[in-house]
Kinemage of the C-alpha trace (Angstrom):
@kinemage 1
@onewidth
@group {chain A} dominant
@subgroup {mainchain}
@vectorlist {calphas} color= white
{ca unk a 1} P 55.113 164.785 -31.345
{ca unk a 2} L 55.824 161.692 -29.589
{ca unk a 3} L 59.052 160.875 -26.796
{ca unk a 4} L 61.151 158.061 -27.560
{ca unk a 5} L 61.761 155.765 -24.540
{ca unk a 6} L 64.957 155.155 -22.776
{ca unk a 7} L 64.706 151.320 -23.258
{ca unk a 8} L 66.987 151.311 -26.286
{ca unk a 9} L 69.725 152.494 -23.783
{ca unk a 10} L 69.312 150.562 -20.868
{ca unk a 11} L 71.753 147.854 -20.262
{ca unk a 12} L 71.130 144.462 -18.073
{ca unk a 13} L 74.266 144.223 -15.511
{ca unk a 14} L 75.126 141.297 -14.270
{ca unk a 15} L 75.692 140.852 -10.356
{ca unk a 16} L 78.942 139.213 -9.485
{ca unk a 17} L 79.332 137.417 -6.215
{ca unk a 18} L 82.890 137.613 -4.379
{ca unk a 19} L 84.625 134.381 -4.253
{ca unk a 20} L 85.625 135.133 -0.632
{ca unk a 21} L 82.314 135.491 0.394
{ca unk a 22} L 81.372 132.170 -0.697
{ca unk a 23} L 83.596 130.679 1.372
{ca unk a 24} L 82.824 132.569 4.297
{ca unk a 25} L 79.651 131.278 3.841
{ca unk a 26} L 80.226 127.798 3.432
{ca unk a 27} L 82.641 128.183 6.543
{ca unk a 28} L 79.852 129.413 8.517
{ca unk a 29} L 77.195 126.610 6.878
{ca unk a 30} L 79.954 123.882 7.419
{ca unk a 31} L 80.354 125.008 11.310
{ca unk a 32} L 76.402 125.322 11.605
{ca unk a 33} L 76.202 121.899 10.796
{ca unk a 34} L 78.658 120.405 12.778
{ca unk a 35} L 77.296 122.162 15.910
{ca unk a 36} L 73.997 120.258 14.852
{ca unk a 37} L 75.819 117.006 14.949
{ca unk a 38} L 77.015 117.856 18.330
{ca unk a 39} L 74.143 119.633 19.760
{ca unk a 40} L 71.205 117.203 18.707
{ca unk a 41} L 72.877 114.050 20.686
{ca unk a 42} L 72.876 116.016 23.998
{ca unk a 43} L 69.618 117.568 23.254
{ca unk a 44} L 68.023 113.807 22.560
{ca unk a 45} L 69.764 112.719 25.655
{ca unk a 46} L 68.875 115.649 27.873
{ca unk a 47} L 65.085 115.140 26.681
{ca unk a 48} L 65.399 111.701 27.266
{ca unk a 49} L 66.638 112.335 30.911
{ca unk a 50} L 64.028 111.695 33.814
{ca unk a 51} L 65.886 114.960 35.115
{ca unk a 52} L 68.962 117.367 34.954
{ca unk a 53} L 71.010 118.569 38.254
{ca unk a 54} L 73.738 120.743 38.044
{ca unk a 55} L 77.159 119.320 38.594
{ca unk a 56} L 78.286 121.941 41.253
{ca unk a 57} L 75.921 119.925 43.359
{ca unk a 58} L 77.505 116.790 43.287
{ca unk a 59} L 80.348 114.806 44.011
{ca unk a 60} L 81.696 111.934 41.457
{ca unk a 61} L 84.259 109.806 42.283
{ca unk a 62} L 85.978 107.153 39.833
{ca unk a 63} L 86.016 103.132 40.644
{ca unk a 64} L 89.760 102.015 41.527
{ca unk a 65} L 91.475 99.279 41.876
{ca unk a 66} L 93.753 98.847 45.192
{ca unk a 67} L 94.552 98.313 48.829
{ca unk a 68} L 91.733 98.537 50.597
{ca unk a 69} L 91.628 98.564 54.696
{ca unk a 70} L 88.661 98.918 56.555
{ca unk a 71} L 89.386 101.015 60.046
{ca unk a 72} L 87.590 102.590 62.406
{ca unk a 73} L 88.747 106.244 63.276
{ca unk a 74} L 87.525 107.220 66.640
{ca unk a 75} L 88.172 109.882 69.717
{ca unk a 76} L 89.504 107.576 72.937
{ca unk a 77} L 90.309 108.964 76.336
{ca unk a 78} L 92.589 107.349 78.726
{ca unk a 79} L 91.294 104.987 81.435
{ca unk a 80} L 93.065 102.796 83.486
{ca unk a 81} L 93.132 99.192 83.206
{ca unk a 82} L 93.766 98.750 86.902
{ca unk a 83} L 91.874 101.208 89.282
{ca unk a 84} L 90.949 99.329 92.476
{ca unk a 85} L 88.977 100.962 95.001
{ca unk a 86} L 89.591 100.867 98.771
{ca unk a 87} L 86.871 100.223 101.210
{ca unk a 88} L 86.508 99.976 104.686
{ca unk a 89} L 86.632 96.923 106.425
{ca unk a 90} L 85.428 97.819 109.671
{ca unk a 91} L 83.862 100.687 111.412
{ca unk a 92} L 85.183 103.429 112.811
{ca unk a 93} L 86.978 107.049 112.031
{ca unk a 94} L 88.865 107.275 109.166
{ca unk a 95} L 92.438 109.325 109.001
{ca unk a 96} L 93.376 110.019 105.346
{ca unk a 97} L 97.765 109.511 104.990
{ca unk a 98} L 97.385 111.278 101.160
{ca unk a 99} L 95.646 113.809 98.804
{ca unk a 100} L 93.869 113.155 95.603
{ca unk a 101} L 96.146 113.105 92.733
{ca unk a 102} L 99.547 112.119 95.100
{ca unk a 103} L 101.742 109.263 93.480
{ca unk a 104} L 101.946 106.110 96.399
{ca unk a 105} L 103.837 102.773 95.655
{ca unk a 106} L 102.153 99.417 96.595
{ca unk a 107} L 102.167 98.971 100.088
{ca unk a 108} L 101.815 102.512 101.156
{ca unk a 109} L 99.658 103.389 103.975
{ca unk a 110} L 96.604 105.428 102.668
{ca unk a 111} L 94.332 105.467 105.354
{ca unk a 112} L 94.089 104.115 108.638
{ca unk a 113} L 90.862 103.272 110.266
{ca unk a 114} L 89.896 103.531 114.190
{ca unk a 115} L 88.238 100.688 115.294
{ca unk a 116} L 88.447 99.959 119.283
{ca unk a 117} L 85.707 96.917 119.101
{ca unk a 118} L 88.009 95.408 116.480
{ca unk a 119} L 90.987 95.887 118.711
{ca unk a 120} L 89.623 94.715 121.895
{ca unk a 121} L 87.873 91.472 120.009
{ca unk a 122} L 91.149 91.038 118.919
{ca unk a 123} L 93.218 90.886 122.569
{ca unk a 124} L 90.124 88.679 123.548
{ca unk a 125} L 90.478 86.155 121.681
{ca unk a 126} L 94.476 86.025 122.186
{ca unk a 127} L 93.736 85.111 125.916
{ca unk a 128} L 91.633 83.068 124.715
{ca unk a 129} L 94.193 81.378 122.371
{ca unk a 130} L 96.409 81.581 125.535
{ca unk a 131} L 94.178 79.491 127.851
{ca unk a 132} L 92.929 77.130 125.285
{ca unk a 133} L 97.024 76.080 124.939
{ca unk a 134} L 97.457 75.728 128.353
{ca unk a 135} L 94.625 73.233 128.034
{ca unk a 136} L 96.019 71.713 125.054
{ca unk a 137} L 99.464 71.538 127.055
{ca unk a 138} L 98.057 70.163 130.329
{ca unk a 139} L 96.104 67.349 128.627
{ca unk a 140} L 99.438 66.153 127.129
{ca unk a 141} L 100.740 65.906 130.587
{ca unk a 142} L 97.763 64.755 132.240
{ca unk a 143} L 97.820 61.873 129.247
{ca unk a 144} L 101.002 61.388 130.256
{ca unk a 145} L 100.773 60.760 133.548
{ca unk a 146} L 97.366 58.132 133.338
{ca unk a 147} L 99.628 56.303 130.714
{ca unk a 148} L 102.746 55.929 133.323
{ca unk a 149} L 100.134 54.681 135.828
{ca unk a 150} L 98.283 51.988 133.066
{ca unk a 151} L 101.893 50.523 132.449
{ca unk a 152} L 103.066 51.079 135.506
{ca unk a 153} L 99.830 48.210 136.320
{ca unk a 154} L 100.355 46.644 133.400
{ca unk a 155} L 103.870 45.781 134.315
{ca unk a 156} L 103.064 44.654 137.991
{ca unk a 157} L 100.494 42.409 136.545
{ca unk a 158} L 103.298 40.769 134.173
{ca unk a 159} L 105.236 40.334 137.456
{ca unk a 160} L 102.139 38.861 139.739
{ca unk a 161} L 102.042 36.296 136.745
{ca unk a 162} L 105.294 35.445 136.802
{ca unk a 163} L 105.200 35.004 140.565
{ca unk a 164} L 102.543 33.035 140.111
{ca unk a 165} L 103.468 30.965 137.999
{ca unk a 166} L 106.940 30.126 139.993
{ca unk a 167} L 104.591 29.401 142.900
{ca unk a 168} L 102.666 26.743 141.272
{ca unk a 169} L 105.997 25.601 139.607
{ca unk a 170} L 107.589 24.968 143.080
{ca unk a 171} L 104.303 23.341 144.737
{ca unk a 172} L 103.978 21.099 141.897
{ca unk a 173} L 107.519 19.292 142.335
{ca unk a 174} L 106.863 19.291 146.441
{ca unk a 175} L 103.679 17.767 145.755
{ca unk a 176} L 104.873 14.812 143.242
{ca unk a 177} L 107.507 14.449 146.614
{ca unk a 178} L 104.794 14.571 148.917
{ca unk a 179} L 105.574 17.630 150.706
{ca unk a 180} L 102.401 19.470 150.607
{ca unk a 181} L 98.726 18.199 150.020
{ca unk a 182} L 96.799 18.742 146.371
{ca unk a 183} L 94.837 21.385 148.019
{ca unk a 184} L 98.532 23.711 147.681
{ca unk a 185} L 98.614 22.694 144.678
{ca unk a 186} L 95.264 23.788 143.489
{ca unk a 187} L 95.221 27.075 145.517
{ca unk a 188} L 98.301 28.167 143.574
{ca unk a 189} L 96.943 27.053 140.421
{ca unk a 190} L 93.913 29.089 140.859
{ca unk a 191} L 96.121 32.175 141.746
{ca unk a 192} L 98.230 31.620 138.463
{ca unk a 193} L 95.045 31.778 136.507
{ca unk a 194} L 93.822 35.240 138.461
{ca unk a 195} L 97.368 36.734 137.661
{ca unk a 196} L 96.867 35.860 133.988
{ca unk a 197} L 92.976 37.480 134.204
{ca unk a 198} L 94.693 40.672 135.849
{ca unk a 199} L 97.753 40.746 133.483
{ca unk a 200} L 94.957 40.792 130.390
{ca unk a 201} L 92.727 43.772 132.181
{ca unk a 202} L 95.815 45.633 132.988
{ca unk a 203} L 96.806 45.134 129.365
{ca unk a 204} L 93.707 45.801 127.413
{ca unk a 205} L 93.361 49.275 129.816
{ca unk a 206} L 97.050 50.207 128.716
{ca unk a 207} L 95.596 50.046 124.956
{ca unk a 208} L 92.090 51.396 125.410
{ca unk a 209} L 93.612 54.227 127.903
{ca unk a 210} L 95.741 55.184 125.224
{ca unk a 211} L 92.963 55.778 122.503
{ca unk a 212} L 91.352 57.811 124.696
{ca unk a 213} L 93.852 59.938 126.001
{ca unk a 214} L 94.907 60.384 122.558
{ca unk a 215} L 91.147 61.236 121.442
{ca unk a 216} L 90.861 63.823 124.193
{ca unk a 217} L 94.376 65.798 123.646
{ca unk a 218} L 93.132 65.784 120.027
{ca unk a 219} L 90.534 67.409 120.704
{ca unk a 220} L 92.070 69.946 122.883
{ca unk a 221} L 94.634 70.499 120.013
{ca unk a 222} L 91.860 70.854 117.655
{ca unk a 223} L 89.973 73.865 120.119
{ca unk a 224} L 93.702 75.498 120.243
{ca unk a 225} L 94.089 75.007 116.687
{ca unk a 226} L 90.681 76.664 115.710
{ca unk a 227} L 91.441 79.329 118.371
{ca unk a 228} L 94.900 80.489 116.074
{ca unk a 229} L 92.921 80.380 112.998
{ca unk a 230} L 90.268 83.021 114.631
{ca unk a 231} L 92.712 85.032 116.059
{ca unk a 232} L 95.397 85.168 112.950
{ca unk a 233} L 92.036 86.401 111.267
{ca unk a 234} L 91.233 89.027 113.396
{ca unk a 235} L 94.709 90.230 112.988
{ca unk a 236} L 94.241 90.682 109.610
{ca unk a 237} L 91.155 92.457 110.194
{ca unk a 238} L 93.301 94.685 112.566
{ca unk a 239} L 95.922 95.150 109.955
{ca unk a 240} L 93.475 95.935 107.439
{ca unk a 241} L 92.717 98.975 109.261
{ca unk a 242} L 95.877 100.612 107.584
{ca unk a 243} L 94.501 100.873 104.291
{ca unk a 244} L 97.338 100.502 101.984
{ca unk a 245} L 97.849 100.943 98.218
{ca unk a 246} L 97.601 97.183 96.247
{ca unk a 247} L 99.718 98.675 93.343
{ca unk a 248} L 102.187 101.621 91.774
{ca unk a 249} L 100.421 104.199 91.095
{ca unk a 250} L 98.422 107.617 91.988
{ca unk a 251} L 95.247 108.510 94.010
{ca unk a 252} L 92.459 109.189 92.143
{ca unk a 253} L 88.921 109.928 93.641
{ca unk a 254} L 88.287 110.293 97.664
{ca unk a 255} L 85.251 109.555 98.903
{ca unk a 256} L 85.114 110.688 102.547
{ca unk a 257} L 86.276 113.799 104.324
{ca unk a 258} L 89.280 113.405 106.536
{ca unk a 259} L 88.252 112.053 110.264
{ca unk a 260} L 85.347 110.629 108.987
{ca unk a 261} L 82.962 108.244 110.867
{ca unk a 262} L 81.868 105.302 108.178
{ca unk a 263} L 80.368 101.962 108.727
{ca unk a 264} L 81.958 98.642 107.376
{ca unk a 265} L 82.630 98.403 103.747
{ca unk a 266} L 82.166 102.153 102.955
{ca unk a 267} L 84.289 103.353 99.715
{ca unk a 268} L 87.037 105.427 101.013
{ca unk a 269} L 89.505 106.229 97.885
{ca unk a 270} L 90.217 104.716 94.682
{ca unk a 271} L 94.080 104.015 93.272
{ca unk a 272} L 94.724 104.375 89.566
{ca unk a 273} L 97.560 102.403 88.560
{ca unk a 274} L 99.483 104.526 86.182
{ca unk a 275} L 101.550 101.440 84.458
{ca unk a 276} L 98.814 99.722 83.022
{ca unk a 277} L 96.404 102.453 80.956
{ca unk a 278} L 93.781 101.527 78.226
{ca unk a 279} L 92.093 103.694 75.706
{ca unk a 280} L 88.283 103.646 75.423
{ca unk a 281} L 86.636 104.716 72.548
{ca unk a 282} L 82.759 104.488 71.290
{ca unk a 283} L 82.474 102.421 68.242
{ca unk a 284} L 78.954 102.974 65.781
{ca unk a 285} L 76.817 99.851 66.885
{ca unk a 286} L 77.168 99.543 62.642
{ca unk a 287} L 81.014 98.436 62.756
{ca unk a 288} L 80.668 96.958 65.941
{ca unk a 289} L 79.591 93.073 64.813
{ca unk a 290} L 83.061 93.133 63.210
{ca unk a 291} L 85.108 93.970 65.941
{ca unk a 292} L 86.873 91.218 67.859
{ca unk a 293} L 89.414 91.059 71.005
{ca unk a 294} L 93.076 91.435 69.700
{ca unk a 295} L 92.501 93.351 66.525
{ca unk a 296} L 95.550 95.847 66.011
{ca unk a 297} L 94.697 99.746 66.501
{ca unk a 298} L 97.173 102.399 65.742
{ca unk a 299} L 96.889 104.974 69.274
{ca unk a 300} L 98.223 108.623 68.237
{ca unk a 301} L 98.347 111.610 70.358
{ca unk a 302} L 100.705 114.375 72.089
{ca unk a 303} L 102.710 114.443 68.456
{ca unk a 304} L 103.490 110.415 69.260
{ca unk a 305} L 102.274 106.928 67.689
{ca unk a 306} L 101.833 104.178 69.868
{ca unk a 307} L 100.702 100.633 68.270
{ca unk a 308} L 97.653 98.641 70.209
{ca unk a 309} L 95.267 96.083 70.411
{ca unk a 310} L 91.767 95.486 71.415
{ca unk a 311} L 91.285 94.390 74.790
{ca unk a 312} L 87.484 94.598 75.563
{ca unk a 313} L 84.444 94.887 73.853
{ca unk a 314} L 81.168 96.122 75.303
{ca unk a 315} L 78.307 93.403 75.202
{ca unk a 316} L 75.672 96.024 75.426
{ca unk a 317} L 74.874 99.135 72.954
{ca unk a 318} L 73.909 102.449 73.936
{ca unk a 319} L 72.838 105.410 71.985
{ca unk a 320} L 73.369 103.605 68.846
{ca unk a 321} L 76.981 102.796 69.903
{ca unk a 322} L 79.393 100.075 71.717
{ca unk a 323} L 82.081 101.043 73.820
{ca unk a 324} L 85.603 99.217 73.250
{ca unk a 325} L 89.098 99.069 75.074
{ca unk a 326} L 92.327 99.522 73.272
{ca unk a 327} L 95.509 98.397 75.327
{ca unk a 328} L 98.824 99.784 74.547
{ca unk a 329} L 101.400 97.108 72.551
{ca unk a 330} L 104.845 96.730 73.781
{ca unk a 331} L 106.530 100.048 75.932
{ca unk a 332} L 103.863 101.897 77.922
{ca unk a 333} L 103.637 105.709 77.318
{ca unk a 334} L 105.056 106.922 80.529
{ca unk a 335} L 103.580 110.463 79.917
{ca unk a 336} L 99.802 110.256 79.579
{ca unk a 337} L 97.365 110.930 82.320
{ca unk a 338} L 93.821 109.730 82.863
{ca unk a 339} L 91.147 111.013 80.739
{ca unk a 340} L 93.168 112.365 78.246
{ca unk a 341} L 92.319 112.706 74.417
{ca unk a 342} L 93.643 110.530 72.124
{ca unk a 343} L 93.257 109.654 68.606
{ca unk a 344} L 92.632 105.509 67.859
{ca unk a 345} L 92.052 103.736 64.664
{ca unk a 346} L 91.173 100.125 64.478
{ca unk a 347} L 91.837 97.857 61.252
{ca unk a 348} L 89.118 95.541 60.833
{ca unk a 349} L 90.303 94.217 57.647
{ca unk a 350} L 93.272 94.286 55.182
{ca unk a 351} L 92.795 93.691 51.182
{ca unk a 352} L 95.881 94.120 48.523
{ca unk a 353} L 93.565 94.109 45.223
{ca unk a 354} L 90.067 95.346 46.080
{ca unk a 355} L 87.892 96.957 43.378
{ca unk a 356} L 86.690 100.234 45.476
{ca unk a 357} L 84.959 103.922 45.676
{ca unk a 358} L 85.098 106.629 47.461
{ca unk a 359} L 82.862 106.288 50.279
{ca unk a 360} L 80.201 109.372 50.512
{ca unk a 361} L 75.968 109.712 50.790
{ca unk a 362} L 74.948 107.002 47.986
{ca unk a 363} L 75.272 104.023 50.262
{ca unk a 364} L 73.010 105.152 52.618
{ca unk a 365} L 70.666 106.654 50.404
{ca unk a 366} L 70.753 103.552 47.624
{ca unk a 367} L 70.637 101.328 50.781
{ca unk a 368} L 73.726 99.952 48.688
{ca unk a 369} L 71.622 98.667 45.988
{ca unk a 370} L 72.559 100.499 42.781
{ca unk a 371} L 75.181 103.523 42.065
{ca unk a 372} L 74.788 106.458 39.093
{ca unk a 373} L 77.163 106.038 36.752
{ca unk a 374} L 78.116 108.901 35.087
{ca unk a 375} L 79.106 108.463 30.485
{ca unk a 376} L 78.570 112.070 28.149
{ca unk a 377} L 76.998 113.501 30.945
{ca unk a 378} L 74.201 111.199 31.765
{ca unk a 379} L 74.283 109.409 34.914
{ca unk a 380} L 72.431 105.914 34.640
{ca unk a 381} L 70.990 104.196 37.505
{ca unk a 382} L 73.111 100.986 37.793
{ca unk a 383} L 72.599 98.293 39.951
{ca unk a 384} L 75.693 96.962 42.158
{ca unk a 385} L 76.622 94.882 45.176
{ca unk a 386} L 78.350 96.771 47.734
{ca unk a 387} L 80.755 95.349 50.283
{ca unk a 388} L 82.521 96.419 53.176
{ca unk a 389} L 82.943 99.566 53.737
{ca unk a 390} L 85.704 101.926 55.621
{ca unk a 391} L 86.090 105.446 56.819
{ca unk a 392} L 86.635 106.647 53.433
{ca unk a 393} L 86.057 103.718 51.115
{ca unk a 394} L 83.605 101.068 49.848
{ca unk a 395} L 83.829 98.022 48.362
{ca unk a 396} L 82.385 97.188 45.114
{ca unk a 397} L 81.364 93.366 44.345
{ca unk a 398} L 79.280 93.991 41.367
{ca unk a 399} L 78.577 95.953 38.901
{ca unk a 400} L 81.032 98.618 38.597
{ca unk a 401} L 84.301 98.134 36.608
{ca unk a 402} L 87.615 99.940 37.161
{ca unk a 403} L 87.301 103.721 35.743
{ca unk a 404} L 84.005 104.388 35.986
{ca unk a 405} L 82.502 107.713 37.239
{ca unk a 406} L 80.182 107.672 40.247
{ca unk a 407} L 78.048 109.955 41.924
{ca unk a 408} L 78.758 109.575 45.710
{ca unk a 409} L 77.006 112.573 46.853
{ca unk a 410} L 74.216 114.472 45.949
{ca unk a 411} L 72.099 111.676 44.901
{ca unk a 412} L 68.630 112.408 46.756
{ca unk a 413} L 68.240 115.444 44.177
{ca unk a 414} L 68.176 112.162 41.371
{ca unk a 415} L 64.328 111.197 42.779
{ca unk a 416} L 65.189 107.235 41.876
{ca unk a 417} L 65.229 108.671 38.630
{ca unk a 418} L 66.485 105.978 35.595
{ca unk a 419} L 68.615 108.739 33.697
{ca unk a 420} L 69.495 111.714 35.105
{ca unk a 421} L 71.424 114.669 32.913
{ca unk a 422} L 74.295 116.744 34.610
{ca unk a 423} L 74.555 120.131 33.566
{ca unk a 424} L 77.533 122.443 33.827
């Protein structure tokens, strides 16, 4: 007895697929596809990078277009412009008149130095002066007197000639009327001639006398003269020996104890004059080429702004930097003190439409030569020409254009690399 089979009742069914599911599918293919697009660009470009550095390490800044000033921004204190100091101009004990940090005025009295050589050089030489004018004086009188006695010659000669001269006048008519012989005659004639010989000497003395008495009261003058000068100078010495203050303002550093013994042209104190203050500040010896005498500086401090200007400039650098002076422009702060902090900032230069970045490591460590750029998350090694630079900008001259994004820090983790990819 044979089984029949089943296979006459079996039935093929068909499997039906659910529209919706389809399209889920071809969603899911569709957005597969497009994250292929989008994924195999970066992936090309991230194995085409030389290497990849996370952004969180680095700083990008974008190219502008602007104002640009270049400044200096440096820590000052306040010096004085004036600050003589005070020696000794003699030897001898020394009495301080003041205390360190007291206000004088010019003139004052700040020390006064002991000096009994100086003193008795000084009365000396004024008797000295004394006798050398009683010298002076007598030599006028003596000249004087020789003078009255030349003309007082000279005047009896004129009169011996004139006698003389009658004389022969009166023999000369007696003898043409035969009173007297030619031997009267003669004899007068010869005394005429010796009056006019005496008349000349008595003449010629009255001149030469008078040269020389002039020559030697000249030179008594002269001696008197030269006597003043020495003793008008030792008076100054002596005066000197009150110390006193050459302007307004306020003692600053003593040097000697009070009574102290010093020889000449010891330092005794030093005056700071308050009026005429300066700020000094320490400029990198990298901005100093471009500084120059009279460049305006803005001086803040003690919640105020006060404008300047560069005074001085250091000729010499050391420790890498240059130290400058900054005067005060216009009204004086009246309430700053020496030493004092203050904040100064220089402009070196003034642009309207400059093409600039922020400033950060890359100059330094691209020696200004090229920049990264950063496009789609590549940064490219570009070459550029850097310019000046400020506090917290740099120029660009070529090779960046406004908008682009640069790396400004964070660039020594690149290696030099060409192509560099910046992860998230």
């Amino acid at each position: 007895m044979s089984i029949r089979d089943t296979s006459a009742q079996d039935r093929i069914i068909e499997k039906r697929v659910s529209k919706k599911k389809l399209a889920i599918f071809a969603g899911i293919g569709v957005v597969v596809l497009a994250l292929l697009i989008w994924l195999v660009p970066g992936a090309v470009r991230l194995f085409s990078a030389g290497a990849s550095v996370s952004a969180s390490r680095l700083q990008i800044a974008t190219v502008e277009r602007g104002p640009f000033v270049r400044d200096i921004a440096a820590d000052g204190r306040v010096v004085a412009a004036v600050s003589p100091t005070l020696y000794a101009n003699a030897a001898g004990a020394v009495t301080l008149k003041v205390h360190a940090g007291d206000k004088v005025a010019k003139g004052q009295v700040l020390a006064v130095i002991a000096s009994p050589e100086l003193t008795n050089k000084l009365a000396q030489e004024q008797n000295n002066e004394d006798g050398m004018e009683v010298a002076y004086q007598q030599a006028k009188i003596d000249a004087n007197q020789q003078k009255s006695k030349l003309q007082e010659a000279f005047e009896n000669a004129q009169i011996d000639e004139k006698s003389a001269a009658r004389d022969l006048q009166r023999y000369q008519e007696a003898y043409q009327k035969g009173a007297v012989p030619k031997l009267e005659v003669d004899r007068h004639q010869d005394a005429l001639e010796k009056a006019k010989i005496l008349l000349g000497h008595a003449k010629s003395n009255l001149g030469m006398d008078d040269s020389s008495l002039a020559l030697e009261i000249q030179a008594k003058k002269l001696a008197y003269e030269r006597q003043k000068l020495l003793v008008a100078d030792l008076q100054r010495q002596v005066e000197d020996l009150n110390v006193r203050s050459p302007v307004d303002g306020q003692v600053g550093q003593l040097f000697i104890a009070q009574t102290a013994t010093v020889p000449k042209d010891s330092k005794l104190l030093t005056v700071v004059d308050l009026s005429a203050l300066e700020v000094q500040v320490n400029v990198p010896e990298s901005f100093a080429r471009d500084l120059a005498p009279g460049m305006p500086a803005k001086i803040s401090g003690n919640g105020n702004d006060w404008q300047g200007a560069v005074s001085a400039i250091s000729p010499e650098v050391v420790n890498g930097e240059v130290v400058a002076r900054v005067r005060f422009e216009g009204k004086k702060p009246s309430d700053l003190r020496q030493n004092q902090r203050l904040s100064v900032r220089i402009i070196l230069d003034k642009r309207e439409n400059a093409l600039t970045v922020a400033r950060g490591s890359f100059v330094d460590e691209s020696g200004g030569r090229y920049a990264y750029v950063v496009r789609d998350g590549i940064a490219y090694k570009t070459p550029v020409t850097l310019g000046p630079s400020s506090i917290d900008k740099v120029e660009i001259l070529q090779g960046l254009k406004v908008g682009d994004k640069v790396v400004i820090s964070g660039t020594s983790n690149f290696n030099g690399a060409a192509k560099v990819a910046i992860s998230n």
